[in-house]
N, C-alpha and C positions, 0 to 999 in steps of 0.2 A: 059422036060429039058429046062432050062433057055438057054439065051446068054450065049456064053464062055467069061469068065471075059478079061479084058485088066491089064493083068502083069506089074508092073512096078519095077524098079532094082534101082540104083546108078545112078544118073542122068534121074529121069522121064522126059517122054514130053508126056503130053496130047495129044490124036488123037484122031480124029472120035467126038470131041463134037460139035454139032452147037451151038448157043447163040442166044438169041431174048431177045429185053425188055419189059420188062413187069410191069405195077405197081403193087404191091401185100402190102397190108396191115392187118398187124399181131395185127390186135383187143387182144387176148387174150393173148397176148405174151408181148403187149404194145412197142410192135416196128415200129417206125417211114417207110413209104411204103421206097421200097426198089428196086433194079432192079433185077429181078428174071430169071437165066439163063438156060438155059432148060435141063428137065431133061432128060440123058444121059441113054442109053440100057442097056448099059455092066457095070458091077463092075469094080471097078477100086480094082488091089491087089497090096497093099505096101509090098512090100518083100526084104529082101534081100540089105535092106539101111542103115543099123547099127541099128535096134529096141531091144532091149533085155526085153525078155518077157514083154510088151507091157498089160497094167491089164488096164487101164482107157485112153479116150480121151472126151475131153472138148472142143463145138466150141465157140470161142470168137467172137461173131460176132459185136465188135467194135472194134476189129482187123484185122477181117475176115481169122481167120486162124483155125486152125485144134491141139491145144494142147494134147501130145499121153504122158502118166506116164508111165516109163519103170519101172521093179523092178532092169534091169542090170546083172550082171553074178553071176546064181547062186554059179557057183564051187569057187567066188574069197573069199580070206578069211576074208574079212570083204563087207558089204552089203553096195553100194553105187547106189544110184538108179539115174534116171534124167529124165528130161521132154524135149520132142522134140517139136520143131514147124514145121507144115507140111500146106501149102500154099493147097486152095481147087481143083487146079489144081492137084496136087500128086506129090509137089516137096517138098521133105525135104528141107526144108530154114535154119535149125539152129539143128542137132540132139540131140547136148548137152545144149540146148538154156540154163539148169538151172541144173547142173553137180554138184551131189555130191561130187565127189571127187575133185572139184576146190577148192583152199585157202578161206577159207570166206563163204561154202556154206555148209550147212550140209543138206541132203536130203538121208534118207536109203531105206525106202521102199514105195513110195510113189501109193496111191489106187485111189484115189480121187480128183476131181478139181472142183471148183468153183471159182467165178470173181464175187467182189463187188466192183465198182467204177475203182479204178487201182489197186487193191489188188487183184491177187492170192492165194486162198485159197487150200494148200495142205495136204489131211489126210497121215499120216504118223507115222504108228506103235501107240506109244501110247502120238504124240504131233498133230497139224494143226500148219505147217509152212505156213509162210506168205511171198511173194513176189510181187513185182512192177509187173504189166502186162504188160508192151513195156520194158520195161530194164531187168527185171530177178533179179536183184538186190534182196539180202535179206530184209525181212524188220522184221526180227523177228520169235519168234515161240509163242503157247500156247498147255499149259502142261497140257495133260486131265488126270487126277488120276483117278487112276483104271482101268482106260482103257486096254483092251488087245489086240485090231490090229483096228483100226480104217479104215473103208472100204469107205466111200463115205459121200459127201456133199450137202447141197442146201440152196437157202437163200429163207428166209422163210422174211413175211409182221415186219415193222419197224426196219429193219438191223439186224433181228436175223439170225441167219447163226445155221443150222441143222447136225450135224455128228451122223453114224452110227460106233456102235461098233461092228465088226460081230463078235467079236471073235473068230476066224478061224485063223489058225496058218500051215505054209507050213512045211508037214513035208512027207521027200524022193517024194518031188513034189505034195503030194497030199494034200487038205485043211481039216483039224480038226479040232472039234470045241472044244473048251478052255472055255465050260460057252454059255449060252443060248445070250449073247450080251445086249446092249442096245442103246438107242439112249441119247445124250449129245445136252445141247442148250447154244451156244454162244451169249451173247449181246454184247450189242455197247461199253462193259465196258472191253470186251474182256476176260471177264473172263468166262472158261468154266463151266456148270453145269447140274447134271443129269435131265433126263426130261422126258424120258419114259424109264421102264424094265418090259419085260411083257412075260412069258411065250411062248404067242400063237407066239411072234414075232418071235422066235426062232430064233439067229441066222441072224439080219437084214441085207444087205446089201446096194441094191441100195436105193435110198431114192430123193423124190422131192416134191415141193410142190403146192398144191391145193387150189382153193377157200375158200373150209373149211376145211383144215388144213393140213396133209400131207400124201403121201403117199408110203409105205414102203415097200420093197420085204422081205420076208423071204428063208434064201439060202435055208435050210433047209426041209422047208415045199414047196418050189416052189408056193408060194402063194402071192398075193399084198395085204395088209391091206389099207383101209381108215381109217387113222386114225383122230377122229373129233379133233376140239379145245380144247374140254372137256378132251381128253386124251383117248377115249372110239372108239374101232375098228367096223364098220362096216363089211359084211359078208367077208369072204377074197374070192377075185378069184384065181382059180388055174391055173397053166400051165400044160400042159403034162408034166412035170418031176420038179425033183428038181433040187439043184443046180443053184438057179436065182438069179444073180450077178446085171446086167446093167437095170437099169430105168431110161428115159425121159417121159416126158409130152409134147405132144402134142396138137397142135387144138383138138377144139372142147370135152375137157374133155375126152380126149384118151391120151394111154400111149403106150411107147413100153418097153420091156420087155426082158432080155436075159435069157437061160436056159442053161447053159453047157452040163447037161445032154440029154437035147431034143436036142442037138445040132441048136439049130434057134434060131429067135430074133420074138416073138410073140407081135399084136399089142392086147389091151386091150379096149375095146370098152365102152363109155360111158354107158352100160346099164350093164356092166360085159361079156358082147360074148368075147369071146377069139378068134381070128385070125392070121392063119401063115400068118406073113409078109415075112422073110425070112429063109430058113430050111436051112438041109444040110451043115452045118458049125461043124467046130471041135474046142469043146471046148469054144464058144463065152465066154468073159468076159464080160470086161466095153463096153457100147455104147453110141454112143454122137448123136445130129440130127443139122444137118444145115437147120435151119428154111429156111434160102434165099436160096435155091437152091432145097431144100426136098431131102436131103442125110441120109442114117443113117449109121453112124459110126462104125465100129465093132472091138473090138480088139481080137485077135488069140493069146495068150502070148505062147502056146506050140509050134507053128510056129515061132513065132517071126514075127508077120503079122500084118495089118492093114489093112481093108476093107471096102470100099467104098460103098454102094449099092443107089441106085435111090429107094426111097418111091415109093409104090405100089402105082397106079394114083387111085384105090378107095380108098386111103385111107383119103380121105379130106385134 
């Protein structure tokens, strides 16, 4: 049995963490060294602070905050979603920071986050809405044709920007799939266009990218492709189950990996080993990592949760 997590409600306060500084410089990340605060026993659990099913978080770490994609209240009669900002302490700073239902903001269902420059980049249904990263402000949308649920993001080398199409569709809570998915590529022209549609992808979800080129979860098959420049997949690794939603990259050509069905967040090892990083979870979704601290993100949308966990110290 692990630590018992540290709960947090409607007005968090951080306990129990020390700090030390530390230089730490993120070669492969390309981030400038950083002061690196130590990592903490216990999970930190967001509960209970206004999250409404909670599917995606994204950490800005030129903001240094915690970006959480709600989808919002299933039972309301039209779908208004929003994105919270959550300080790496565990304080909700802003819940509605970017509120569909406010004058001037259209946001339904949002899956996905990514950050180019000051631009917010959110998948949503069948557009990628755009917003200012410190203000929230709109700055626009792009209208992906054909598209049928657009699940996750990443920016890929000369400002091209990645979206998956998982094609999965919530239906009496559960995800169907509507079509095997694809992936769409954005350039600097903002226009979107198809870029990969591939059987084996089945289904893509999380999505990010690599030295040579990217890498993509299949919900479906619970499998990561490497997919090369060429367009041509590499062996896929699997997980214990399907259902694999959340992907980051980290150091050293490893990834982590969410399974809703294995219930855990599995790291993926430069050679293909697979390893539980964290089990015992219900229903993981989206996962984000805080490079400066070594956190991995997890969102609970059945709970209405957010969880914090400390990286496993073998894990580089």
């Amino acid at each position: 049995m692990g630590p018992d997590p540290m709960r947090f409600r409607s007005g968090p306060k951080l306990r129990g963490l020390a700090a030390f500084v530390a230089a730490l410089l993120f070669v492969a990340c390309g981030e400038a060294p950083v002061q690196r605060e130590s990592a903490f026993e216990h999970p930190l659990i967001l509960e209970g602070v206004g999250f409404e099913r909670p599917v995606a978080v994204f950490y800005d770490s030129r903001g240094d905050s915690y970006l959480i994609a709600n989808l919002g209240d299933p039972n309301a009669p039209e779908r208004y979603g929003f994105i919270s900002r959550v300080s790496p302490r565990g304080k909700v700073s802003d819940l509605n920071w970017i509120d569909g239902r406010a004058a001037g903001t259209t946001l339904h269902t949002p899956t996905g986050l990514e950050v180019q420059g000051d631009t917010l980049y959110v998948a949503d249904a069948g557009s990628v809405r755009l917003f200012h990263r410190i203000s929230g402000s709109t700055r626009g949308a792009l209208e992906v044709e054909s598209a049928i649920a657009l699940r996750d993001l990443t920016l890929g080398p000369g400002s091209m920007i990645y979206v998956t199409d998982a094609a999965l569709v919530s239906v009496d809570g559960k995800l169907e799939a509507r079509g095997i998915g694809s992936i769409f590529q954005i350039g600097p022209d903002g226009r979107p266009k198809p870029y990969l549609k591939r059987r084996y992808l089945q289904n893509p979800t999380g999505i990010a990218t690599t030295p040579g080129g990217l890498a993509v979860l299949s919900y479906s098959k619970g499998a990561l492709f490497l997919i090369e420049q060429r367009r041509t997949p590499n062996d896929p690794v699997r997980l214990p189950a399907a259902q694999a939603q959340g992907l980051v990259a980290i150091r050293g050509g490893q990834f982590l990996a969410s399974s809703a069905a294995a219930g855990g967040v599995y790291r993926i090892l430069s050679d293909g080993e697979v390893r539980a990083e964290i089990e015992g979870l219900e229903q993981p979704a989206g996962i984000g990592f805080d490079s400066r601290r070594h956190r991995v993100l997890i969102t609970i949308p059945s709970k209405n949760r957010v969880e914090i966990h400390p990286q496993k110290r073998d894990s580089g």
